[in-house]
C-alpha positions as CSV (number, residue, x, y, z in Angstrom):
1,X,0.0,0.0,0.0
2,X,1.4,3.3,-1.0
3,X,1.7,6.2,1.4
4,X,-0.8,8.8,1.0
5,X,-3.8,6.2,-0.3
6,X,-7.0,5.1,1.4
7,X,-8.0,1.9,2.3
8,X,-11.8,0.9,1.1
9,X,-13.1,-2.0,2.9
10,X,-16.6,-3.6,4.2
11,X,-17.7,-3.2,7.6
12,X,-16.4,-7.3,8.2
13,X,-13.1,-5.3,8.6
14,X,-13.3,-3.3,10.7
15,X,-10.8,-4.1,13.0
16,X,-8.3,-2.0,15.1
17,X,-5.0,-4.2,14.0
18,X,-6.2,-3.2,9.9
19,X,-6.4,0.2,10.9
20,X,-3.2,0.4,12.7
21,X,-1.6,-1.4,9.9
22,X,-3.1,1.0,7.2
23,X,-1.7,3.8,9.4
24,X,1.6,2.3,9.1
25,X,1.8,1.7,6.0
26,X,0.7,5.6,5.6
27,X,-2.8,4.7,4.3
28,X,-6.3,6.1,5.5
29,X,-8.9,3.5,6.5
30,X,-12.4,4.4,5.5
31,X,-14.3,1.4,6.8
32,X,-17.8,1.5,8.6
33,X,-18.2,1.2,12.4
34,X,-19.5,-1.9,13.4
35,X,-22.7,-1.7,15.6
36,X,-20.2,-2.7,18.5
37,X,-17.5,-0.8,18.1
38,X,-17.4,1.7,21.7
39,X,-15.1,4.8,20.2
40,X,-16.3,6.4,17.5
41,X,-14.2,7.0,14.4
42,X,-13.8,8.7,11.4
43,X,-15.8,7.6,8.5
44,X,-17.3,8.7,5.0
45,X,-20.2,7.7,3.6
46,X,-19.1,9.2,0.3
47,X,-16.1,7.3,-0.2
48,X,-17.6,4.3,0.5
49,X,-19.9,4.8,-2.0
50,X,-17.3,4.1,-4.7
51,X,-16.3,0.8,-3.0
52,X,-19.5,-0.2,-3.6
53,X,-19.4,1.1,-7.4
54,X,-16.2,-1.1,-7.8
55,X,-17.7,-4.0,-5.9
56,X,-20.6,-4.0,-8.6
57,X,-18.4,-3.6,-11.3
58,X,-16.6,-6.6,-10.6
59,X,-19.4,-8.7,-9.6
60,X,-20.8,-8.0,-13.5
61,X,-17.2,-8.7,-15.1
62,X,-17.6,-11.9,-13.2
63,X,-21.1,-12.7,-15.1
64,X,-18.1,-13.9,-17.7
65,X,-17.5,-17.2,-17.0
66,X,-13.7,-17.0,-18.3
67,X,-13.5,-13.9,-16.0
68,X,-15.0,-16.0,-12.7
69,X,-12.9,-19.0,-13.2
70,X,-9.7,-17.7,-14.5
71,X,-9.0,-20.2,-17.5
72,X,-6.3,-18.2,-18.9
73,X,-2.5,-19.3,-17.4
74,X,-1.0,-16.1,-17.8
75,X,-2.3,-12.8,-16.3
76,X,-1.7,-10.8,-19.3
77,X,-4.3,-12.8,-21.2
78,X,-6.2,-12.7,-17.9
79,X,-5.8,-9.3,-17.8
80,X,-6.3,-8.8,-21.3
81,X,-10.3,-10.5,-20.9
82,X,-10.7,-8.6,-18.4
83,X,-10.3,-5.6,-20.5
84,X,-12.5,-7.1,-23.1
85,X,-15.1,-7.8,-20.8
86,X,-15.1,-4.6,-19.5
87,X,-15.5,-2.8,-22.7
88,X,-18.4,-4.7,-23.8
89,X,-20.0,-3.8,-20.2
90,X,-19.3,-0.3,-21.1
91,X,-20.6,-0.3,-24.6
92,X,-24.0,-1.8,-23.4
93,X,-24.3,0.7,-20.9
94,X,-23.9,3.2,-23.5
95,X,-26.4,1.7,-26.0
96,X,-29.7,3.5,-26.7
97,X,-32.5,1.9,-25.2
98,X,-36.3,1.7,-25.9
99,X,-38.5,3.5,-23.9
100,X,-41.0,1.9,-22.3
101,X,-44.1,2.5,-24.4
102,X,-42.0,1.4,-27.3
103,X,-41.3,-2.3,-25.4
104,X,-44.7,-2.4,-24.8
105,X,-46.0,-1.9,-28.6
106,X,-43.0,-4.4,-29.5
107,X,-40.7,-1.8,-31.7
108,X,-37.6,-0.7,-31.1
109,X,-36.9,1.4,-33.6
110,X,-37.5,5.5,-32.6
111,X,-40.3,6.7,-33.6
């Protein structure tokens, strides 16, 4: 972990000896309080927002069945998928789609 980065992490770690560690290592740890935990500390919901963006993101690259069980020996190919996978997550994203009177009357081309 470089020096000056944050730490994202679900509120299963949070645990003293992680964020000692990440203060060590020169990190910031933005992990939620338990329910338990007696101090309070410092926390933002903002930040961990986009953990959960990147948690998503890889949970849908995983819907790839190469991507999920790692076929490919070498992690540049692996890498590589990965990549591919990610583009054609993108490009779908991006696509037009039909409103919803149009999937109801079964056309999808604009009107």
């Amino acid at each position: 972990m470089k020096p000056g980065s944050m730490l994202l992490a679900d509120r299963g770690y949070d645990a003293d000896w992680i964020r000692e560690l990440a203060i060590k290592k020169g990190a910031w740890a933005n992990i939620p309080p338990k329910s338990n935990r007696s101090e309070p500390i410092c926390f933002s919901p903002y930040l961990y927002r986009a953990r959960n963006r990147v948690e998503r993101f890889f949970n849908r690259i995983k819907q790839c069945r190469r991507v999920a069980t790692r076929y490919d020996k070498l992690a540049a190919n692996y890498l590589a998928f990965v990549q591919l996978a990610s583009i054609r997550l993108w490009l779908g994203a991006n696509e037009p789609r039909p409103s919803l009177t149009q999937r109801r009357q079964g056309s999808t081309a604009p009107p």
